[in-house]
N, CA, C and O of each residue as an XYZ file, in Angstrom:
380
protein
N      79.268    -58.325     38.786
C      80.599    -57.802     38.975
C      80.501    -56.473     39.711
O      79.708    -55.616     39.323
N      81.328    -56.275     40.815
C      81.088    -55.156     41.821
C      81.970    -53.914     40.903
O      82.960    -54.408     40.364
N      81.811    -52.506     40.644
C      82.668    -51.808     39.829
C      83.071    -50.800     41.448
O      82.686    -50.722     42.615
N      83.729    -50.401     40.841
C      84.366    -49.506     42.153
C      85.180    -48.179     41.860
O      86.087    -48.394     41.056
N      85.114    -47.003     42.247
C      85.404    -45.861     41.937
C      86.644    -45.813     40.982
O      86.856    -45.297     39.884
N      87.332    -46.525     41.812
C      88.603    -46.544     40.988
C      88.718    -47.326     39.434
O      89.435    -46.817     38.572
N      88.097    -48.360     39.208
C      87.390    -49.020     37.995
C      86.771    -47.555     36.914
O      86.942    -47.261     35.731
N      86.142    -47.030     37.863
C      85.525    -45.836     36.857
C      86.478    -44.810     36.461
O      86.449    -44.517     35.265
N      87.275    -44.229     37.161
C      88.063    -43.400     37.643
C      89.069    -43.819     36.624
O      89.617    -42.813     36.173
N      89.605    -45.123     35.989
C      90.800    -45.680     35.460
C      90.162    -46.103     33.950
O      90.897    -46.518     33.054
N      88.666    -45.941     33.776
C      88.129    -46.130     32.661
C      88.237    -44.727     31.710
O      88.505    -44.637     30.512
N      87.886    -43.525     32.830
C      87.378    -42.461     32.239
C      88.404    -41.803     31.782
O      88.344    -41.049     30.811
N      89.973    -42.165     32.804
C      90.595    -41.985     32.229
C      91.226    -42.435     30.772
O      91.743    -41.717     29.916
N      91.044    -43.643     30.772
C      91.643    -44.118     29.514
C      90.335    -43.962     28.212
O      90.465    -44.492     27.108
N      89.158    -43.171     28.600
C      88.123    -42.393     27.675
C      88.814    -41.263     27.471
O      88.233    -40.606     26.607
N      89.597    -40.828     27.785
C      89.784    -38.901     28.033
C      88.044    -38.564     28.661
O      87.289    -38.238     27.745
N      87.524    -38.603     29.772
C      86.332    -38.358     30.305
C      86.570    -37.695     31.437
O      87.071    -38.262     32.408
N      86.159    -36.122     31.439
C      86.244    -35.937     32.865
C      84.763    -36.461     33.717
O      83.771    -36.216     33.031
N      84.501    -36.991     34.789
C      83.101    -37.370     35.223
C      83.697    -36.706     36.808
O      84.560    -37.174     37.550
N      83.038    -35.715     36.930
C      82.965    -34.966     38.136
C      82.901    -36.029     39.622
O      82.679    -37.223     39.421
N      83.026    -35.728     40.525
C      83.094    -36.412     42.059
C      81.861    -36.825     42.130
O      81.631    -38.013     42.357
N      80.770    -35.837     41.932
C      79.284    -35.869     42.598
C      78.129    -37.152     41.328
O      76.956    -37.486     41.498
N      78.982    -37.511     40.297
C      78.409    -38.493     39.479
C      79.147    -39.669     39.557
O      78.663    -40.716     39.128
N      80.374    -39.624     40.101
C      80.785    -41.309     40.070
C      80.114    -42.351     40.570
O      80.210    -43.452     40.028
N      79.146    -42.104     41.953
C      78.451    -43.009     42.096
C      77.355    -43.333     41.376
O      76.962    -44.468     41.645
N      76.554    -42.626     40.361
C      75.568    -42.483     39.669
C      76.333    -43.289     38.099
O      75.524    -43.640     37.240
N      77.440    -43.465     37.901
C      78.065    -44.122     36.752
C      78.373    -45.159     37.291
O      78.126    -46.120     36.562
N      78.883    -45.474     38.417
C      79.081    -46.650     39.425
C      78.182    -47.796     39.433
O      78.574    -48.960     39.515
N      76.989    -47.441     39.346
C      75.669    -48.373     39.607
C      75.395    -48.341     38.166
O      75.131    -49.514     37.904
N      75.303    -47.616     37.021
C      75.122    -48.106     35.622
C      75.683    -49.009     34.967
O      75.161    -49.848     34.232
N      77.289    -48.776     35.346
C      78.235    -49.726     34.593
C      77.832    -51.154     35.552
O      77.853    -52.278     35.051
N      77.487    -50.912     36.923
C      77.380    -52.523     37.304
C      76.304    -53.135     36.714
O      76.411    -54.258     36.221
N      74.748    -52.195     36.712
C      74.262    -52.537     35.823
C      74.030    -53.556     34.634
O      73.400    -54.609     34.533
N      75.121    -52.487     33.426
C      75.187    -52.951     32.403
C      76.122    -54.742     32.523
O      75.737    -55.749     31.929
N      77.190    -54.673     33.322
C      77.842    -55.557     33.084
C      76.740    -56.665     33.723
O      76.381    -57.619     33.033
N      76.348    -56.513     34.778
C      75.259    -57.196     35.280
C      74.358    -58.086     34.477
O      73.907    -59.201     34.738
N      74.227    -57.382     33.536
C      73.365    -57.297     32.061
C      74.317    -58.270     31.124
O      74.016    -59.459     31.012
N      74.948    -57.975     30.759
C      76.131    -59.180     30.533
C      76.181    -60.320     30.956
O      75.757    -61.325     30.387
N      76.707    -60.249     31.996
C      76.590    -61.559     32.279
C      75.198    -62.802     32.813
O      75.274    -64.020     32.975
N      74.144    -61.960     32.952
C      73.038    -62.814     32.433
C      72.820    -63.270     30.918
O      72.448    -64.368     30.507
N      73.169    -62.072     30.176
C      73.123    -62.880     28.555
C      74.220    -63.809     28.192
O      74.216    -64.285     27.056
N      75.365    -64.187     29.214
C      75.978    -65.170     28.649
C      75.967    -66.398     29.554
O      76.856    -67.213     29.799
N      74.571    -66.288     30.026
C      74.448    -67.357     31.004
C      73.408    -68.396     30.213
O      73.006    -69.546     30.393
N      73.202    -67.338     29.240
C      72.135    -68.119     28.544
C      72.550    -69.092     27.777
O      73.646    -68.935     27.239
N      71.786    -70.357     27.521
C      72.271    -71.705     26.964
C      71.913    -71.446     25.276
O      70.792    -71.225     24.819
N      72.873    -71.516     24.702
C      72.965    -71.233     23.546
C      73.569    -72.226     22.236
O      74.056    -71.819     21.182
N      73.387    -73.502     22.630
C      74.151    -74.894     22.260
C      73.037    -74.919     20.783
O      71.848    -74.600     20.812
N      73.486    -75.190     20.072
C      72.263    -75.710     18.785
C      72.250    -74.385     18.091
O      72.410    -74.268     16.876
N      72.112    -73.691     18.671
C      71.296    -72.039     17.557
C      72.386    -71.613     16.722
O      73.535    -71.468     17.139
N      72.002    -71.409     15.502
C      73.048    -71.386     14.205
C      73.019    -69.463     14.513
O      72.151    -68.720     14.971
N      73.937    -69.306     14.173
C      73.728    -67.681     14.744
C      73.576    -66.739     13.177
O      74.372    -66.815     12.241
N      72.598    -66.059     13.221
C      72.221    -65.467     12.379
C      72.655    -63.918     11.880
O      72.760    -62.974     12.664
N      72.900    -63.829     10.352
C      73.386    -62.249      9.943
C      72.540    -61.269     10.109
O      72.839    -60.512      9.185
N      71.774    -60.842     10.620
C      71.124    -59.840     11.145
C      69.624    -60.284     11.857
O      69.067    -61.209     11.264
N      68.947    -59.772     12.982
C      67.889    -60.122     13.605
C      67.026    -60.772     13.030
O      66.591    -61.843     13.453
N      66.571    -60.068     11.723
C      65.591    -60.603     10.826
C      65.975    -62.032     10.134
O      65.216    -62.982      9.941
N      67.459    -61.916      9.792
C      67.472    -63.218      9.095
C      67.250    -63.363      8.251
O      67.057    -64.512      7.854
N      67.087    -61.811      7.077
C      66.531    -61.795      6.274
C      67.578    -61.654      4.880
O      68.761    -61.710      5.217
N      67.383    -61.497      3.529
C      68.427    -61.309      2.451
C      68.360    -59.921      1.790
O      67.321    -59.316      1.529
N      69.569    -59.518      1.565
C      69.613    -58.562      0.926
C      68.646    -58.342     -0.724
O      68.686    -59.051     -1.730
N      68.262    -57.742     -0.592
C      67.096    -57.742     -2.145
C      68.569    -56.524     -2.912
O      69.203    -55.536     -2.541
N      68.475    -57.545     -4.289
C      69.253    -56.804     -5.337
C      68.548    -56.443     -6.144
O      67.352    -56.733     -6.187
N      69.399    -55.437     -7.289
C      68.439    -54.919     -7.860
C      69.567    -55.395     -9.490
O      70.744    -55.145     -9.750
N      69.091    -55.725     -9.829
C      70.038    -55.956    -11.746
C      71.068    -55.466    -11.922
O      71.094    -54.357    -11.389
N      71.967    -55.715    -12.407
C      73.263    -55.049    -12.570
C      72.840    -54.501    -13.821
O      72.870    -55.387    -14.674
N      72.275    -52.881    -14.498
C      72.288    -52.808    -15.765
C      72.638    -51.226    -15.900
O      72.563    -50.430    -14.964
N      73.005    -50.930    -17.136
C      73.225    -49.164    -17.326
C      71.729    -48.736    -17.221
O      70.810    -49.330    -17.785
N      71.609    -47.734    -16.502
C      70.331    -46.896    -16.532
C      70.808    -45.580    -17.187
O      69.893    -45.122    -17.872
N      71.946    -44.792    -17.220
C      72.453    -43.725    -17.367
C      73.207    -44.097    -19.000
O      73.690    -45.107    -19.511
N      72.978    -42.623    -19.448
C      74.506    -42.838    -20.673
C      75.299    -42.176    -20.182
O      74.847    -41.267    -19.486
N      76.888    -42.300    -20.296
C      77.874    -42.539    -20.461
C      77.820    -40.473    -21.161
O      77.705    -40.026    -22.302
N      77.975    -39.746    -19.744
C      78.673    -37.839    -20.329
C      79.572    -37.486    -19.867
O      79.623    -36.335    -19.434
N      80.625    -38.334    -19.781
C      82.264    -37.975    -19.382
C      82.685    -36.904    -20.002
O      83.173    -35.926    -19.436
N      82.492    -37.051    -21.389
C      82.276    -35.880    -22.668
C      81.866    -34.534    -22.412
O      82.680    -33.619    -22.537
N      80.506    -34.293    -22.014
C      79.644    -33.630    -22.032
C      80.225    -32.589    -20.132
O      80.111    -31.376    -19.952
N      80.774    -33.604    -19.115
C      81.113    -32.722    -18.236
C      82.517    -32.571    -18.132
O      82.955    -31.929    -17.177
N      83.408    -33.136    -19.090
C      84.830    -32.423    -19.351
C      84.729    -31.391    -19.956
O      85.335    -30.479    -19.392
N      84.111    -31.038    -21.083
C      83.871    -29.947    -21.536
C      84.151    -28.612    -20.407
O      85.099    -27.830    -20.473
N      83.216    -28.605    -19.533
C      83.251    -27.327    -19.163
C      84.486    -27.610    -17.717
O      84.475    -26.773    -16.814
N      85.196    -28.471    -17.655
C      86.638    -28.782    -16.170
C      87.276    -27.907    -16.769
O      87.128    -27.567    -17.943
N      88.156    -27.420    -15.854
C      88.901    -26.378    -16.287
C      90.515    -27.708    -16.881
O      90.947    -27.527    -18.019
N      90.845    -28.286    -16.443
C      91.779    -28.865    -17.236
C      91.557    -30.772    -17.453
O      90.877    -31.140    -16.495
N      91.783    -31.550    -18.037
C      91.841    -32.761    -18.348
C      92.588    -33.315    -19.391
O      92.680    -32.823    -20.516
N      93.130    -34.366    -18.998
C      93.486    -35.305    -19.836
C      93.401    -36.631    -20.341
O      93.512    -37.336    -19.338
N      93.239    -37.506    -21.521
C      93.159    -38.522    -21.125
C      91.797    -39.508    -20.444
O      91.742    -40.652    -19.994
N      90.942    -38.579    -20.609
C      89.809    -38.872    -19.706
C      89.483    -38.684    -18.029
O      88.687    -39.101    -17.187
N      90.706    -37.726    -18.148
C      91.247    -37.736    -16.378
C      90.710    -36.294    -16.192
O      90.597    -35.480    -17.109
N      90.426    -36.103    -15.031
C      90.281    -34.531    -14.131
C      91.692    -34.208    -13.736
O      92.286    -35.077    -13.098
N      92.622    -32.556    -14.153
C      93.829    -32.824    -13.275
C      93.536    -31.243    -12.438
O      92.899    -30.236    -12.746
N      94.141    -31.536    -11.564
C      94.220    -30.378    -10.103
C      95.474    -30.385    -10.214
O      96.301    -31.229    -10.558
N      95.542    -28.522     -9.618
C      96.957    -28.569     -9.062
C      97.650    -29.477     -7.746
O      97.115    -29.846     -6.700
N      99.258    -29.703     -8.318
C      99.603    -30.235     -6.854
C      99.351    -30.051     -5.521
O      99.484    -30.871     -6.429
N      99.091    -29.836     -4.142
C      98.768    -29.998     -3.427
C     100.465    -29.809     -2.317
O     100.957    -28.841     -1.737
N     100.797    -30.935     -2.430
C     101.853    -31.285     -1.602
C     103.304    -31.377     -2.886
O     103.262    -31.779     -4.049
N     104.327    -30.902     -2.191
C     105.677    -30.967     -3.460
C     106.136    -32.092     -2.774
O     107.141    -32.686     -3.166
């Protein structure tokens, strides 16, 4: 795909990007590049291949669902400056 100043020029704008005069051609030839790059990877025949959740293909390792900790809701209400209820309260914020 050929990109063309104005392609860049109408991108960068809709980036908020300023890209100076003396680099558009130097972004010009990257983005063709990249798209370049594109469209060889979707040239590729890809019929059969089950598409996989991450490169590896591998599973998440879990770890037990169990309490390791006790339970000091107690122990750090104590020193909050206010609570209720089992709750932390702050002043309002917004009326």
């Amino acid at each position: 795909m050929k990109v063309t100043k104005e392609v860049v020029e109408r991108i960068a704008e809709l980036a908020q990007l300023q890209i100076p005069n003396r680099e558009l051609d130097a972004v010009m030839e990257k983005m063709g590049r990249i798209l370049d790059l594109v469209e060889e990877m979707q040239s590729v025949q890809t019929t059969g291949v089950e598409p996989m959740a991450n490169p590896l293909d591998a599973t998440q390792t879990l770890r037990p669902d169990t309490i390791t900790e006790k339970n000091q809701r107690r122990l750090y209400q104590e020193i909050a400056p206010d609570t209720r209820d089992g709750y932390y309260l702050v002043p309002r914020v917004i009326e």
